[in-house]
C-alpha positions as CSV (number, residue, x, y, z in Angstrom):
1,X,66.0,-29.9,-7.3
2,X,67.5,-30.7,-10.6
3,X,69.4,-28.8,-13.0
4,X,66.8,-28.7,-15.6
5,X,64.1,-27.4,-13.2
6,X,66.4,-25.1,-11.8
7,X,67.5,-23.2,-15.2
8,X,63.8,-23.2,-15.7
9,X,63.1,-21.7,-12.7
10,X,66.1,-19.0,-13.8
11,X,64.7,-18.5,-17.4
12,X,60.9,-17.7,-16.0
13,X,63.1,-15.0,-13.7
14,X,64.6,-13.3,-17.1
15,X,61.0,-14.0,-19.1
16,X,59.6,-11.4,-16.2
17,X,63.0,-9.4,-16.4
18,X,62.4,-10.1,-12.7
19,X,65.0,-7.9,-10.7
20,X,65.1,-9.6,-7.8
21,X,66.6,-12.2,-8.7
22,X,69.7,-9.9,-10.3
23,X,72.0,-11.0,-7.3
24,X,71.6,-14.4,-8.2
25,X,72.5,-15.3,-11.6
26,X,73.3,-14.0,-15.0
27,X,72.3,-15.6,-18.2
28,X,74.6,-15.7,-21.4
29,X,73.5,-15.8,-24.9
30,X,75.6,-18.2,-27.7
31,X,74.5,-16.3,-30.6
32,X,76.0,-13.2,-29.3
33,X,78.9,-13.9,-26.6
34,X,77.3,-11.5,-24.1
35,X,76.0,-12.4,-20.6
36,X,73.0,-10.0,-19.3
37,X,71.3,-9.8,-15.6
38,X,67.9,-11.4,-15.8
39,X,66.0,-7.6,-15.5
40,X,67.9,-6.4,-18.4
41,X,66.0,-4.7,-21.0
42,X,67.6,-6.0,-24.3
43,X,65.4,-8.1,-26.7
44,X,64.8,-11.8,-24.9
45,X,67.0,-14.0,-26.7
46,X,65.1,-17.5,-28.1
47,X,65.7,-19.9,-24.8
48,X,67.7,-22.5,-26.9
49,X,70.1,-19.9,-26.8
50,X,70.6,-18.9,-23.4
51,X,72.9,-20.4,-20.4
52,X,72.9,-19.6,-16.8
53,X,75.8,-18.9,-15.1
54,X,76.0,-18.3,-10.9
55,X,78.2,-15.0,-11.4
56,X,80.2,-12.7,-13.9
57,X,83.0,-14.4,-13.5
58,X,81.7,-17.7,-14.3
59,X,80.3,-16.3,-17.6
60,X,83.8,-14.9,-18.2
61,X,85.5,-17.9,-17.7
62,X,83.3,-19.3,-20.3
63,X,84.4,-16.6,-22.8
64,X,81.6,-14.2,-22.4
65,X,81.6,-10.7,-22.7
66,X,79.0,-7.7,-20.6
67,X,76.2,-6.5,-21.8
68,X,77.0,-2.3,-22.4
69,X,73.0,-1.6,-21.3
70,X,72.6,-3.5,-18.3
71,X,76.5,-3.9,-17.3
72,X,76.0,-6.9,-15.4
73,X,79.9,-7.1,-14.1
74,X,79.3,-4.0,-11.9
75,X,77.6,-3.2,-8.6
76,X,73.8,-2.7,-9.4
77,X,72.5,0.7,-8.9
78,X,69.8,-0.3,-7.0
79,X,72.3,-2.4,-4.7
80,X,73.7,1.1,-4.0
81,X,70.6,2.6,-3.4
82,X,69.8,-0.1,-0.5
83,X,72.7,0.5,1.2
84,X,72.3,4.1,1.2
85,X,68.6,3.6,2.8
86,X,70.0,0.7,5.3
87,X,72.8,3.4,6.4
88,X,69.3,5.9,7.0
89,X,67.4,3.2,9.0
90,X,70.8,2.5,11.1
91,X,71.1,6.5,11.7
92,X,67.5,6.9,12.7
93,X,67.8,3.6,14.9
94,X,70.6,5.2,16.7
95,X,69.3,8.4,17.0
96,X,67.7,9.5,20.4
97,X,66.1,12.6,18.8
98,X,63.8,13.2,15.7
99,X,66.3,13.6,12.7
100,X,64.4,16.0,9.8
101,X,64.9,15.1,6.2
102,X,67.7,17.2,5.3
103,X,69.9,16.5,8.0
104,X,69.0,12.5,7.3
105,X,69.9,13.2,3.4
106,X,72.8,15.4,4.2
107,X,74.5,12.1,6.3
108,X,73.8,9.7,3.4
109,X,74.8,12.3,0.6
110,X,71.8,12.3,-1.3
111,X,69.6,15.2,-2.1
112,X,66.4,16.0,0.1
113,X,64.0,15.4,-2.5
114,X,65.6,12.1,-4.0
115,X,66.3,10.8,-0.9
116,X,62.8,11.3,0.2
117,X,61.6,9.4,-2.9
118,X,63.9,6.5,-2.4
119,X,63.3,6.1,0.8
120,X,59.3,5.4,0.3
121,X,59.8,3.4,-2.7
122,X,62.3,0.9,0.2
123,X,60.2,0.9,3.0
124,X,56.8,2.4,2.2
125,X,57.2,4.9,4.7
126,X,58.4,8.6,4.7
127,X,61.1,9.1,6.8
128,X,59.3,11.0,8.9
129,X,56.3,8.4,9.5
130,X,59.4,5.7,9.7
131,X,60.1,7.3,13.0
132,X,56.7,8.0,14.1
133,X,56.1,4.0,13.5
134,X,59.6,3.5,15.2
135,X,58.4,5.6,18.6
136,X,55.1,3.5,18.5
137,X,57.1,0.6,18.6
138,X,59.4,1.1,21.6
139,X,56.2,2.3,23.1
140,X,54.2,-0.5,22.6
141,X,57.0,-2.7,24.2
142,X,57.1,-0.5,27.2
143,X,53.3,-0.5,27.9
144,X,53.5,-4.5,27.3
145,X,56.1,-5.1,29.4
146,X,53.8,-3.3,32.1
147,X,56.1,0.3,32.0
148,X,54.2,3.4,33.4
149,X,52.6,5.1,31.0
150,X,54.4,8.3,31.7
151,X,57.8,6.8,31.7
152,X,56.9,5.0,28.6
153,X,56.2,7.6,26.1
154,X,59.4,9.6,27.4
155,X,61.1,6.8,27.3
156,X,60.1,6.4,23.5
157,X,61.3,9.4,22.5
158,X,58.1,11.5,22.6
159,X,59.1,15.2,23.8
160,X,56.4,16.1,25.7
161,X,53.1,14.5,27.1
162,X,50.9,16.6,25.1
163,X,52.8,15.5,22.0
164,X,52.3,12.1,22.6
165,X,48.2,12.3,23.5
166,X,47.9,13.9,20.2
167,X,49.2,11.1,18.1
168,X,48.4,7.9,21.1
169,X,45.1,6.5,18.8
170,X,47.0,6.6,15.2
171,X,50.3,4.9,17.3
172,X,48.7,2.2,19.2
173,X,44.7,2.1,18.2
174,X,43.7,3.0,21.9
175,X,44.5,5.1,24.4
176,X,47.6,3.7,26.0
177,X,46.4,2.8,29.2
178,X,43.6,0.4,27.1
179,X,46.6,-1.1,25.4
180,X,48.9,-1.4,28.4
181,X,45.8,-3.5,30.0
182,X,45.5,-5.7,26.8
183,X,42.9,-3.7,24.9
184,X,40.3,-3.1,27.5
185,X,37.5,-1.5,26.8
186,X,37.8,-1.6,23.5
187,X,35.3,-3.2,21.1
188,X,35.9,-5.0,17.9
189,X,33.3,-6.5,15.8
190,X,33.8,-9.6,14.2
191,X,31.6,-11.7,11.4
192,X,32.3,-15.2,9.7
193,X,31.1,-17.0,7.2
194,X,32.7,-18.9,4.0
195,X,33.7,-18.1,0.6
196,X,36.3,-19.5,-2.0
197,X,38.9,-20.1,0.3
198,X,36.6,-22.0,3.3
199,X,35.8,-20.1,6.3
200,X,36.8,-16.7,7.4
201,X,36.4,-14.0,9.8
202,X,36.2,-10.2,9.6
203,X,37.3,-7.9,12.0
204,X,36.7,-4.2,12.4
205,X,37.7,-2.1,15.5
206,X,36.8,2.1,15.5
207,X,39.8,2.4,13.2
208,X,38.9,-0.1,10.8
209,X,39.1,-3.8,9.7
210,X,41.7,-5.4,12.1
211,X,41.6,-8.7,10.9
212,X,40.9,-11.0,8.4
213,X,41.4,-14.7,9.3
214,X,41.3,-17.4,6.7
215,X,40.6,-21.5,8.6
216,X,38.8,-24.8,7.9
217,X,37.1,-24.4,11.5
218,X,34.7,-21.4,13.2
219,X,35.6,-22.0,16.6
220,X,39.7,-21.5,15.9
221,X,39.0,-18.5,13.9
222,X,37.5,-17.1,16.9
223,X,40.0,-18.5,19.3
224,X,43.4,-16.6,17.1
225,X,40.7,-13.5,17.2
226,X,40.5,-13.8,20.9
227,X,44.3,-14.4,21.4
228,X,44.7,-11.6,19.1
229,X,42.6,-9.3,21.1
230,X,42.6,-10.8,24.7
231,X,40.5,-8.1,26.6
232,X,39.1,-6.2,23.7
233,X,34.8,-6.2,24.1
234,X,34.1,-9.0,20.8
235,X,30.8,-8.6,19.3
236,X,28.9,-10.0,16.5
237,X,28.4,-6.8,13.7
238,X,25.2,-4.8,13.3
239,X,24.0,-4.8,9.7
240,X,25.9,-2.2,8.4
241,X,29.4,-4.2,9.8
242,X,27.7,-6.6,7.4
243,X,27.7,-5.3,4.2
244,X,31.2,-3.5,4.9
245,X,32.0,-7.6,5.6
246,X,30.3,-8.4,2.4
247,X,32.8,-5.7,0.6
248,X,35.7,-7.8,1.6
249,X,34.5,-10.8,0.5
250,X,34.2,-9.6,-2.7
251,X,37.4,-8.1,-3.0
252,X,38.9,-11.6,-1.2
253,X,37.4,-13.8,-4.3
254,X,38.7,-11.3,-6.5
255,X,41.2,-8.6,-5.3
256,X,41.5,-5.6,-8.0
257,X,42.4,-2.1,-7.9
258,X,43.2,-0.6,-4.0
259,X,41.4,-2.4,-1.0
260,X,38.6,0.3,-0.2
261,X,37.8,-0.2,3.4
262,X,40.4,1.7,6.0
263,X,42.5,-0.9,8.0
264,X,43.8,-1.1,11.2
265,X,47.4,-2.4,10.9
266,X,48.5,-3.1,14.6
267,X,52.5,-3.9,15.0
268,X,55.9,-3.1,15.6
269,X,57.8,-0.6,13.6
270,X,59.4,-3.0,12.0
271,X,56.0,-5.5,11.2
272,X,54.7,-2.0,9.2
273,X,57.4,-1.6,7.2
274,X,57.2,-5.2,6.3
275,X,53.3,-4.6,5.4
276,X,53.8,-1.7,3.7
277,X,56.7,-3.2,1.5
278,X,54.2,-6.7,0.9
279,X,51.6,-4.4,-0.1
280,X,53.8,-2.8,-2.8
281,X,54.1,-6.6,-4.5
282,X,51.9,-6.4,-8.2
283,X,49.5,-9.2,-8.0
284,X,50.5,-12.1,-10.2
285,X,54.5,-11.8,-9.0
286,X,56.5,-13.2,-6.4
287,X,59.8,-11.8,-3.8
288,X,61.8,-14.0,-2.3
289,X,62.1,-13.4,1.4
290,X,65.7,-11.6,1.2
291,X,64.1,-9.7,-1.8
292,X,61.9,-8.1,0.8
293,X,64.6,-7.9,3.5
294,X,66.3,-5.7,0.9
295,X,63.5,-3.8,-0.3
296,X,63.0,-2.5,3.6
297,X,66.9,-1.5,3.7
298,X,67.5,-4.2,6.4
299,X,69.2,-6.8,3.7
300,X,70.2,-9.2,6.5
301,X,66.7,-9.2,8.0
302,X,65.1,-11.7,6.3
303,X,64.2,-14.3,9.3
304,X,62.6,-11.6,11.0
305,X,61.0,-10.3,8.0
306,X,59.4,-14.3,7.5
307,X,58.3,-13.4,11.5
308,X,56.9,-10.2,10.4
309,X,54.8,-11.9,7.5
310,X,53.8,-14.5,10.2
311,X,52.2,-11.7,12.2
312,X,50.1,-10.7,9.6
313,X,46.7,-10.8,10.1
314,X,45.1,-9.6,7.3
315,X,45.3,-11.9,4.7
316,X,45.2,-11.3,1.2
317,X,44.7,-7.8,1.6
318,X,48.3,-7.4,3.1
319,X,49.3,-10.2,0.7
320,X,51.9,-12.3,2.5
321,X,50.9,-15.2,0.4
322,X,53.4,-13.7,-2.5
323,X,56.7,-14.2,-0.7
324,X,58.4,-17.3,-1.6
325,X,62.0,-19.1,-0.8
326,X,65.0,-17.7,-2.5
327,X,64.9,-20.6,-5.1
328,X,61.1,-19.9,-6.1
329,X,59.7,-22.6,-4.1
330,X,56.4,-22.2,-1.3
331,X,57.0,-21.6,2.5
332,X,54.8,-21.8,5.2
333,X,51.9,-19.6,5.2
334,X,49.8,-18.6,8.4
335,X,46.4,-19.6,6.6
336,X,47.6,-22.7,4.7
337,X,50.2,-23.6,2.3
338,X,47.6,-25.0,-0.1
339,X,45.7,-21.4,0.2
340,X,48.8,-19.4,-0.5
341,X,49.1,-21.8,-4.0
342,X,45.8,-21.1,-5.1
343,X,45.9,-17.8,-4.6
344,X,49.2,-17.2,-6.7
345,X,47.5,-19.7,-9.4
346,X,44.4,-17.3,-9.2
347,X,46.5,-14.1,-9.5
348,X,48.6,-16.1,-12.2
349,X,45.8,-16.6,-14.6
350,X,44.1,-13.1,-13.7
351,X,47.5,-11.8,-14.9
């Protein structure tokens, strides 16, 4: 990439005031000798007038002074905030036990309520569904691995059997002896058919839609369903399955306001705090990879959060298709790299 298409790429960032990109560049304006992050708030200078610099110091060195409103030579508040939610999400990780909020906020020296608020805004989980999501997870890895179901949920941290039958459905979407034998028993209905973005299928278990694959072929669309779900009972939808299917199609040609349907988000701890975050991105705007890593508390976890997006198998509606590379470029996309441009085009010009 050249210079000229990346300072371009840098002054788009500071046209959207686009805070995720904060850690990687300040901008400096000639007319006025100061050098601003590229969220700041200040009036946007003309771009003839603007230079990029890598860091503070290199904006120094060139004889430019701070902005006093966004203070651009000092630790970002938010970058203190993270930190303060990774040291949570390493507590809980450690912990064999439940922790409640005010203990949790009391060990990262925040107050209950604040805390409380930060910590949805990271990961887009409470801290207490965090945990519930994280005993689901160790869970799900026991039954996989062919554990005992008894052993497993003790094992996960649940304190009692009764405890654990009460919350089995909302932690694995069956009963946990269907999930330990690869969801038998269980039926999902599935659908396909084509729409703007070639063919599709729909999904929906008892909990809701479970999938929604995008492909250029029928057959393979069923065959990552059936991998998906290897034991599961799959069966073509009655005709109210169908106009619930007709529902997403509409909101997959043009995805406004909240999806309507209920979902049935099946992963790790770790893959729902991923889908939760990606569900937080406005349509029409983009996160770089570590962006997301950070916005999760997990700042150096942002191979595993590419894995998690990978995993994904709702598309659109858990919109993976708006994380890009750190320099603004496209990555791979489960459903096609030439789908994930048009859809950020689409969302671009609905914007």
């Amino acid at each position: 990439m050249s210079y000229a298409d990346n300072d371009e790429r840098r002054w788009l960032a500071v046209e959207k005031r686009d805070r995720s990109r904060d850690d990687e560049f300040v901008y400096a304006v000639i007319t006025t000798g100061v050098y601003c992050r590229p969220s700041c708030r200040a009036r946007r200078p003309l771009r003839q007038h603007v230079r990029f610099f890598n860091d503070a110091g290199a904006a120094e060195d060139a004889g430019f002074r701070p902005c006093k409103r966004c203070q651009p030579d000092k630790s970002h508040p938010h970058a203190a905030q993270q930190a303060k939610i990774v040291q949570a999400c390493r507590l809980l990780e450690a912990s064999e036990t439940p922790l409640t909020l005010e203990a949790l906020a009391d060990k990262v020296a925040i107050s209950p309520g604040y805390f409380h608020r930060l910590f949805k805004a990271a990961t887009g989980l409470t801290p207490r569904a965090w945990q519930q999501a994280r005993r689901a997870s160790k869970l799900r890895d026991a039954l996989s691995g062919g554990q005992k179901v008894t052993r497993a949920l003790y094992d996960a941290g649940y304190a009692s059997g009764s405890v654990f039958y009460q919350q089995a459905d909302a932690a694995l979407g069956m009963t946990a002896r269907q999930f330990r034998n690869g969801g038998e028993g269980v039926t999902v209905y599935f659908a396909l058919g084509r729409c703007q973005l070639g063919e599709f299928l729909v999904a929906e278990s008892e909990r809701g839609v479970c999938a929604i694959l995008l492909g250029d072929e029928p057959q393979a669309l069923v065959a990552e369903l059936t991998q998906s779900f290897p034991k599961a009972r799959l069966t073509p939808g009655d005709a109210a399955f169908q106009q619930r299917v007709a529902q997403v199609v509409g909101w997959l040609e043009r995805p406004q306001g909240e999806f309507a349907l209920p979902l049935d988000l099946r992963g790790t701890a770790f893959q729902r705090e991923v889908w939760q975050a990606l569900r937080a991105i406005a349509p029409g705007t983009t996160v770089s990879y570590q962006e997301l890593a950070r916005r999760i508390g997990r700042p150096r976890a942002s191979r595993a959060v590419a894995g998690a997006c990978a995993a994904n198998l709702l598309a659109v509606v858990v919109p993976c298709h708006r994380v890009v590379r750190q320099d603004g470029g496209l990555s791979g996309y489960r459903w096609g790299v030439a789908r994930k441009r048009a859809l950020l085009a689409r969302e671009a010009q609905e914007e």
